[in-house]
C-alpha positions in Angstrom: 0.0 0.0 0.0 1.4 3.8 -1.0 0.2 6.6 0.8 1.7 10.2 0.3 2.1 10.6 4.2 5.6 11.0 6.4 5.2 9.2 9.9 5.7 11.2 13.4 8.6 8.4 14.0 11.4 10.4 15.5 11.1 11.3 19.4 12.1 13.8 21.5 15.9 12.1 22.1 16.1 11.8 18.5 15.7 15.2 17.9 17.9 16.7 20.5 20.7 14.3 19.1 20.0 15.2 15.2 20.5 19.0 16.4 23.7 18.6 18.4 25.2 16.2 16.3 25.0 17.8 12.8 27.0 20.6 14.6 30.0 18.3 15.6 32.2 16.5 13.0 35.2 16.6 11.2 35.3 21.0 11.4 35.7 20.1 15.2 38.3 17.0 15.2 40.0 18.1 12.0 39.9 21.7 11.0 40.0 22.9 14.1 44.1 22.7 14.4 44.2 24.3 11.2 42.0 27.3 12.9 44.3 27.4 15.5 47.5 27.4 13.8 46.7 30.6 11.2 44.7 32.7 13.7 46.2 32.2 16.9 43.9 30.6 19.5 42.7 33.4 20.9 41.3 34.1 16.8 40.5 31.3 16.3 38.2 31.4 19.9 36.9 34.8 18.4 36.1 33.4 15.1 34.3 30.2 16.5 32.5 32.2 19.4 31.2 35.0 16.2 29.9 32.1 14.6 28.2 30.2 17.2 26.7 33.6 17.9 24.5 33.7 14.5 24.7 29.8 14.6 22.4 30.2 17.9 20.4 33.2 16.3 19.3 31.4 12.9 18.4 27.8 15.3 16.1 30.1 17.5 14.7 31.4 14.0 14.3 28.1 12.6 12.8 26.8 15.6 9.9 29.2 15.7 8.7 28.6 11.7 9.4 25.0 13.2 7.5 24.8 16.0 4.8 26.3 14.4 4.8 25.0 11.2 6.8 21.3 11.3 7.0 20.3 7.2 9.9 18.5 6.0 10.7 21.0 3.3 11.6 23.4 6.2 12.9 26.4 4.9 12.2 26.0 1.6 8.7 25.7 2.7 8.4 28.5 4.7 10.5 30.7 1.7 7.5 30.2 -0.6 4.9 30.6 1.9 6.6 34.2 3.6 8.7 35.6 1.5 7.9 34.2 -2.6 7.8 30.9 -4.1 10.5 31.2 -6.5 12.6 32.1 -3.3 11.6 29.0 -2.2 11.9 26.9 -5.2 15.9 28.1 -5.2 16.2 27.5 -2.0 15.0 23.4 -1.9 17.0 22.8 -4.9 19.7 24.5 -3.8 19.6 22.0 -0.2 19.0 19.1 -2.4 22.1 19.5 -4.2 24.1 20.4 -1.2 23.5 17.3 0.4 23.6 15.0 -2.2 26.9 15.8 -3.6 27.9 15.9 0.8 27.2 12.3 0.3 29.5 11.5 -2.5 32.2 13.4 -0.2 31.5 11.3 2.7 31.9 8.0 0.8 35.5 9.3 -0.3 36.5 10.5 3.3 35.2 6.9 4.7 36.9 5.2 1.7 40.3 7.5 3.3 39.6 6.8 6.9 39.4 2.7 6.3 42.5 2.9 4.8 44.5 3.7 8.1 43.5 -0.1 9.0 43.0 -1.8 5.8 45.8 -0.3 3.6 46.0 -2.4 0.9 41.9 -2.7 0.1 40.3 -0.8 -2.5 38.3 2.4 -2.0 35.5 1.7 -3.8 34.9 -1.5 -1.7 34.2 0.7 1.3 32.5 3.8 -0.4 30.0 1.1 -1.8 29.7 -1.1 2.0 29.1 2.7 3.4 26.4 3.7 0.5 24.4 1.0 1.1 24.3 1.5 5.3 23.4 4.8 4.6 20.9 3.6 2.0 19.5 0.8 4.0 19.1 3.0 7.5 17.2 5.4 5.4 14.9 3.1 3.6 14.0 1.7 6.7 12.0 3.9 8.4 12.4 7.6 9.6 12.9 6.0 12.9 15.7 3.9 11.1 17.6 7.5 10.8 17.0 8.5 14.1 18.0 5.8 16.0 21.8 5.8 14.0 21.9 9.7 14.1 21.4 9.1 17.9 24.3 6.6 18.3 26.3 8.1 15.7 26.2 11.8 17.8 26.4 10.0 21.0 29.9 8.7 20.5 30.5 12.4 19.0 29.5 13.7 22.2 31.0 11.4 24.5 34.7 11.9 22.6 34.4 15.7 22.9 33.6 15.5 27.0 36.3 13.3 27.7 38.8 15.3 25.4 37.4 18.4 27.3 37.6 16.3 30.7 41.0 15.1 30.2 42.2 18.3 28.6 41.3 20.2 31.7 42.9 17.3 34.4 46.7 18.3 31.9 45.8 21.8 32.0 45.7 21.6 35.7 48.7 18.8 35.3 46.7 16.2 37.3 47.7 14.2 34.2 50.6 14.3 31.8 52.9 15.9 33.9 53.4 19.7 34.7 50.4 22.0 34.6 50.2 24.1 31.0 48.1 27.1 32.4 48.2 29.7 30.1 51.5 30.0 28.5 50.8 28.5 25.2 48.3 31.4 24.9 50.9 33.9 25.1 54.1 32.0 23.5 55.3 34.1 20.0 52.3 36.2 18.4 49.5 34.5 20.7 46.7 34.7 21.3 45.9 36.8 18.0 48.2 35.2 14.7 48.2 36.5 11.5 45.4 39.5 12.3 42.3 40.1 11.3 42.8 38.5 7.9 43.5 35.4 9.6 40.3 35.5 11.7 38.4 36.4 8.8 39.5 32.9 6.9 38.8 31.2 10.5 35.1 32.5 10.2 35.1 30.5 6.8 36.2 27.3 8.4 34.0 28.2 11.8 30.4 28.4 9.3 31.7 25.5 7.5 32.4 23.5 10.9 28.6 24.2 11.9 26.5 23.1 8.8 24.2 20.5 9.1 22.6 22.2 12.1 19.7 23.7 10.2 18.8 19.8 10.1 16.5 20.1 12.9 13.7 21.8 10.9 13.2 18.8 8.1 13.4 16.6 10.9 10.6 18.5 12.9 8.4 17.3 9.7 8.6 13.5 11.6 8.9 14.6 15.1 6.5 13.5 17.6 4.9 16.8 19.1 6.9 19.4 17.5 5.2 22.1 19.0 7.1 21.1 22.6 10.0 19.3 21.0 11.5 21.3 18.7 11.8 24.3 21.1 12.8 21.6 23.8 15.8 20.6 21.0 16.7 24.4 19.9 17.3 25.6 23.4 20.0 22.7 24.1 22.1 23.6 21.1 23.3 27.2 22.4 24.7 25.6 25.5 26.1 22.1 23.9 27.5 24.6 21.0 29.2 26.4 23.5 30.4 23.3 25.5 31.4 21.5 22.6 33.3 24.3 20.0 34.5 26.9 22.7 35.7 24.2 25.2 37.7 22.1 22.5 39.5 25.3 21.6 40.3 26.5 24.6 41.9 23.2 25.4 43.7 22.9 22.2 44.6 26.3 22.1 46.0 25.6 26.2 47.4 22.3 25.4 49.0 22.8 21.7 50.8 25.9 21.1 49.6 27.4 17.6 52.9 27.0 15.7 53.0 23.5 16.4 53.1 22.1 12.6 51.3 19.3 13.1 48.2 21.1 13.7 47.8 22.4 10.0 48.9 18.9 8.3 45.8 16.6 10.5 43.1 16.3 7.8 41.0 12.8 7.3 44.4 11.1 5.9 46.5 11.7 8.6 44.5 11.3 12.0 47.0 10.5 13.9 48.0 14.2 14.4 44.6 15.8 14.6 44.5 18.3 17.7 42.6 15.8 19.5 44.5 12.8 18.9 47.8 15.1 20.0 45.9 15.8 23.4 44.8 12.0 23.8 48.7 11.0 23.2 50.0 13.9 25.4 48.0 12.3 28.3 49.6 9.1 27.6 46.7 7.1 25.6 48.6 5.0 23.4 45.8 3.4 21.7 44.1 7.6 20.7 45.2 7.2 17.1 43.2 4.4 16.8 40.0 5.4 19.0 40.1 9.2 17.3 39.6 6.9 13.7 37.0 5.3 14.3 35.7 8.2 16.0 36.2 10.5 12.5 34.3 7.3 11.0 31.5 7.8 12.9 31.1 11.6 12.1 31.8 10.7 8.7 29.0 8.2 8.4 26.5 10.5 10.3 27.1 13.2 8.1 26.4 11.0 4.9 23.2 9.8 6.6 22.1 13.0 7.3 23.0 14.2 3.9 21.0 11.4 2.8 18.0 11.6 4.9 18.0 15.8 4.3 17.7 15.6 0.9 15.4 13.1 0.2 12.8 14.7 2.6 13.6 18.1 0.5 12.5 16.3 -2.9 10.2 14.8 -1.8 8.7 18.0 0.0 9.2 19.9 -3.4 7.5 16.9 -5.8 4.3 17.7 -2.8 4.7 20.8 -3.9 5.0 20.4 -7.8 8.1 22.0 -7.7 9.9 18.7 -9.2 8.4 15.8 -11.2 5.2 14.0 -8.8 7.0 10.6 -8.7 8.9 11.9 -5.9 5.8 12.5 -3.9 5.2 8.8 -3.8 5.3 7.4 0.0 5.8 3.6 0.8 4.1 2.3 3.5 7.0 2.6 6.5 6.5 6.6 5.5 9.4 6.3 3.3 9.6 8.4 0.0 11.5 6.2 -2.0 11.4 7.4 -5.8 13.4 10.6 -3.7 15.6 8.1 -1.8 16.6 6.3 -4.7 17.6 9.2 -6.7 19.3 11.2 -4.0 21.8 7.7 -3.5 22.4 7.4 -7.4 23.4 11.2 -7.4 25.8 10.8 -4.3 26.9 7.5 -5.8 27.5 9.5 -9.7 29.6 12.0 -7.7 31.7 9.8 -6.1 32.3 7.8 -9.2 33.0 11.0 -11.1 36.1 11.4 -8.2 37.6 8.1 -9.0 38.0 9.3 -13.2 40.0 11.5 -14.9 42.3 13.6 -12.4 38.5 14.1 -10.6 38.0 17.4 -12.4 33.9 16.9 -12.8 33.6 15.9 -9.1 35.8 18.9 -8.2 33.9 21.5 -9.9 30.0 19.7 -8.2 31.7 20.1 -5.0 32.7 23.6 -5.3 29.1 24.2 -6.9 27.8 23.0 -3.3 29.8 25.3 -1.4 28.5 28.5 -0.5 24.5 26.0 -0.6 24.6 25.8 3.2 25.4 29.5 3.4 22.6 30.6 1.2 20.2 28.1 3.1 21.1 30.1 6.5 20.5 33.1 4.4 16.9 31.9 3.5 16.4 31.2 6.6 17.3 34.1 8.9 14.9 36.5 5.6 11.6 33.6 6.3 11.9 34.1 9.8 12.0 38.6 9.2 9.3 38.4 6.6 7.1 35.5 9.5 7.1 37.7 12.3 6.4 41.2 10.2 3.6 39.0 8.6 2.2 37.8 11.9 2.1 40.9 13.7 0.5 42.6 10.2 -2.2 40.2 10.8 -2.9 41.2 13.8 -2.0 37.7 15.4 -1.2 37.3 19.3 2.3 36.4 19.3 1.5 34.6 22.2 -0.1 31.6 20.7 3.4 30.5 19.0 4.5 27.5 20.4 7.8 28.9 21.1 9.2 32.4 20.3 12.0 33.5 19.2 14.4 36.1 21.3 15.7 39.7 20.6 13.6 39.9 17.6 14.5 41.5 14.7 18.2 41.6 15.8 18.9 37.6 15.8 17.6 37.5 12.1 19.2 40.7 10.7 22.6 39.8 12.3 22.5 36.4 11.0 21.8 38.0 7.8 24.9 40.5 8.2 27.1 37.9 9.0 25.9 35.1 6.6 26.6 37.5 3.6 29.8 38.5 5.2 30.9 34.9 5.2 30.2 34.2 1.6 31.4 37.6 0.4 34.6 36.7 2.2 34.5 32.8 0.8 38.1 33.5 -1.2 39.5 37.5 -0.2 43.1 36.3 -1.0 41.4 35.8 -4.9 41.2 40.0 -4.5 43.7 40.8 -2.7 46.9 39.9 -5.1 48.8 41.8 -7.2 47.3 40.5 -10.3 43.3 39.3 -9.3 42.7 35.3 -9.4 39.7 34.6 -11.9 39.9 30.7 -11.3 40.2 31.3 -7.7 37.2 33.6 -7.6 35.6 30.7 -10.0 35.7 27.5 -7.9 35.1 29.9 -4.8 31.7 31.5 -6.1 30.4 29.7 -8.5 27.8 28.6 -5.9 26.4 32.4 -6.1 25.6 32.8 -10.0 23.8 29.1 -10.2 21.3 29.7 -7.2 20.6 33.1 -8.8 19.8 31.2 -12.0 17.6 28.9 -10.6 16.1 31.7 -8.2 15.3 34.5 -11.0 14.6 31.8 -14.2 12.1 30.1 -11.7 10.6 33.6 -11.3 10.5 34.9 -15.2 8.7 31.9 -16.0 6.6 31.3 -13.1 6.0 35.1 -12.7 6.2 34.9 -9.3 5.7 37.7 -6.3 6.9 38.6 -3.6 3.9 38.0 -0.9 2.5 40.9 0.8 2.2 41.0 4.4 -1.3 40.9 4.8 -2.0 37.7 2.5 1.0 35.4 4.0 -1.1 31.7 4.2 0.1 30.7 8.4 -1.9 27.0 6.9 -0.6 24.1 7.6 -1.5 20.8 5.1 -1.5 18.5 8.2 -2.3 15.5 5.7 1.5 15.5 4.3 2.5 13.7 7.8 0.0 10.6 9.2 0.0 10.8 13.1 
């Protein structure tokens, strides 16, 4: 039996984990030495806190059109309904894409990662062992995803409070000898490296580190009682953001002075001297190496799962929608849309085939296509949210009847705004900033830009769409998309 309904599978835990974990992965165990090592770790602390700052501001955004309105196509959604549907039509499209090429970079990172025990097996063994876990968890059932996002983030989470944990004992020197205190934030140019140039590329690696965050409102689509739980999920991620991010730098900035050069060399083929696995050694844990792998493995696979559960629930929200071909509004019976699922794996799977030939050209140009996408999502986002509350209040509706409000209204969404376009203006300065300018540098950096605008203003000259005034803003909700 097909049906065109989602299921109310995933429960409160399930979201709570699905927000905190698409915030930690390989921006926090990888990239974050990097961070450290051109700004400085007080920059690099600035950078990261800066971000977390409109991070929290665009979750407390989302979570109100959320809370309110719980659909799967999220902020797509919520573009056509407040602000105009060709706004909207760009923006699913553009979060498709972005998370299924994600999953063809996932597949070649776990391919990378096995490698560190299985040297001598082939890649494509392991991208196609990891396709089809991610592929079978998500044709399961939405509850299928949830349950592995939960485990997946849970050994995230656990790794980051006993890096914290034991970072703080070493610190202190109640382990690994003398006690650090502050000197490695003073030692050469500390805290602040390189200037504000330097923090400025941080702020690039800082809003790349917390994508996937934003997941939270397609899950809310499937969430039991979003109305309580999605507010119940937002409020968490300020304070685990904060725990997490500004912690783990402040112990690797403590613990690791910034011109230490194996922090800008750890990346997902050389583990062993990611910051964390450098702390984990320093405190005398021979086996970190090792544990900090499979650990990357796990964020790796999460990610990919997410990537893959994310974009099928966009297609499938836009086919609903008749913004792409119907097939993809088809439902199976566990409340899967599989048509969507199907096509979202073979497009992950094409882009990581498309890496393995030639010198990887094609696949390098889709990924730098999908660049700047979860910058302009944020940016839909943080305009919806502007355009929801001037509609509501132009209505004349009580803003006390939404299931959870938003604070410091309008600053959180216009300072998310500011700052997401300062972000993607600033994707690739240094392309400016030469003596002669770089036009393939400003290329692969913004070529993201020009093809959402495409989509965005062709879907409008042929549509003829409008922007929606105030007063006739639709605060419906189709409950029929989702069976209870």
């Amino acid at each position: 039996m097909e049906s065109n309904q989602l299921q109310r599978g995933l429960k409160a835990r399930h979201l709570t984990m699905i927000a905190i974990g698409g915030s930690i992965g390989t921006g926090l165990f990888l990239a974050s030495g990097g961070s450290i090592h051109s700004a400085g770790p007080g920059g690099a602390l600035a950078a990261y806190a800066a971000i977390s700052l409109m991070v929290y501001f665009l979750m407390t955004s989302l979570g109100e059109m959320a809370a309110f309105l719980p659909v799967s196509g999220s902020f797509s959604t919520y573009a056509t309904k407040f602000v105009d549907p060709s706004l909207g039509f760009a923006l699913g499209w553009n979060y498709w894409y972005n998370w299924a090429i994600t999953i063809a970079v996932e597949l070649s990172a776990g391919a990378l990662i096995m490698k560190y025990w299985f040297p001598d097996t082939p890649s494509i063994l392991w991208s196609a062992l990891f396709l089809a876990l991610m592929f079978g968890l998500n044709y399961l059932s939405v509850k299928g995803y949830g349950e592995s996002e939960y485990w997946f983030s849970l050994i995230k989470v656990a790794t980051v409070i006993l890096f914290i944990i034991i970072g703080l004992l070493m610190i202190l020197g109640i382990m690994g000898g003398e006690a650090v205190g502050f000197r490695n934030f003073t030692v050469g140019e500390a805290p602040f490296n390189g200037g504000f140039m330097a923090m400025l590329g941080v702020f690039m690696i800082a809003g790349f580190s917390f994508q996937g965050t934003e997941l939270v409102g397609i899950a809310a689509g499937e969430s039991e009682n979003p109305a309580k739980n999605v507010p119940k999920a937002i409020k968490q991620v300020f304070w685990r953001i904060l725990l997490f991010y500004i912690l783990a730098i402040i112990v690797i900035g403590l613990l690791i002075p910034y011109d230490n050069p194996n922090l800008v060399n750890g990346d997902i083929e050389n583990i062993a001297i990611s910051p964390f696995t450098l702390v984990f050694q320093k405190a005398g844990l021979a086996f970190a190496a090792s544990v900090m792998n499979a650990v990357i493995l796990t964020s790796v696979l999460s990610a990919g799962n997410s990537g893959m559960y994310a974009s099928t629930r966009m297609l499938w929200m836009l086919a609903k929608e008749g913004k792409a071909p119907k097939l993809f509004s088809k439902v199976n019976k566990r409340g899967v849309p599989v048509n969507a699922l199907l096509l979202t794996a073979s497009i992950g799977m094409l882009a990581f085939l498309a890496s393995l030939f030639g010198d990887g050209a094609v696949y390098m140009w889709l990924l730098n296509a999908s660049g700047m996408s979860g910058f302009i999502a944020w940016l839909g986002i943080a305009i919806s949210h502007y355009r929801f509350r001037k509609a509501y209040a132009a209505q004349g509706r009580d803003l006390n009847q939404l299931p959870y409000r938003a604070k410091w209204f309008p600053f959180g969404p216009i300072f998310a705004f500011v700052v997401c376009c300062f972000v993607i203006l600033g994707q690739n300065y240094t392309a400016f900033t030469g003596e002669t300018i770089d036009w393939n540098g400003i290329l692969v950096s913004y070529i993201g830009l020009p093809l959402f605008l495409i989509v965005w203003l062709g879907y409008k000259a042929v549509k003829k769409t409008k922007v929606v005034p105030l007063r006739e803003v639709d605060f419906s909700f189709d409950e029929t998309t989702v069976s209870k």
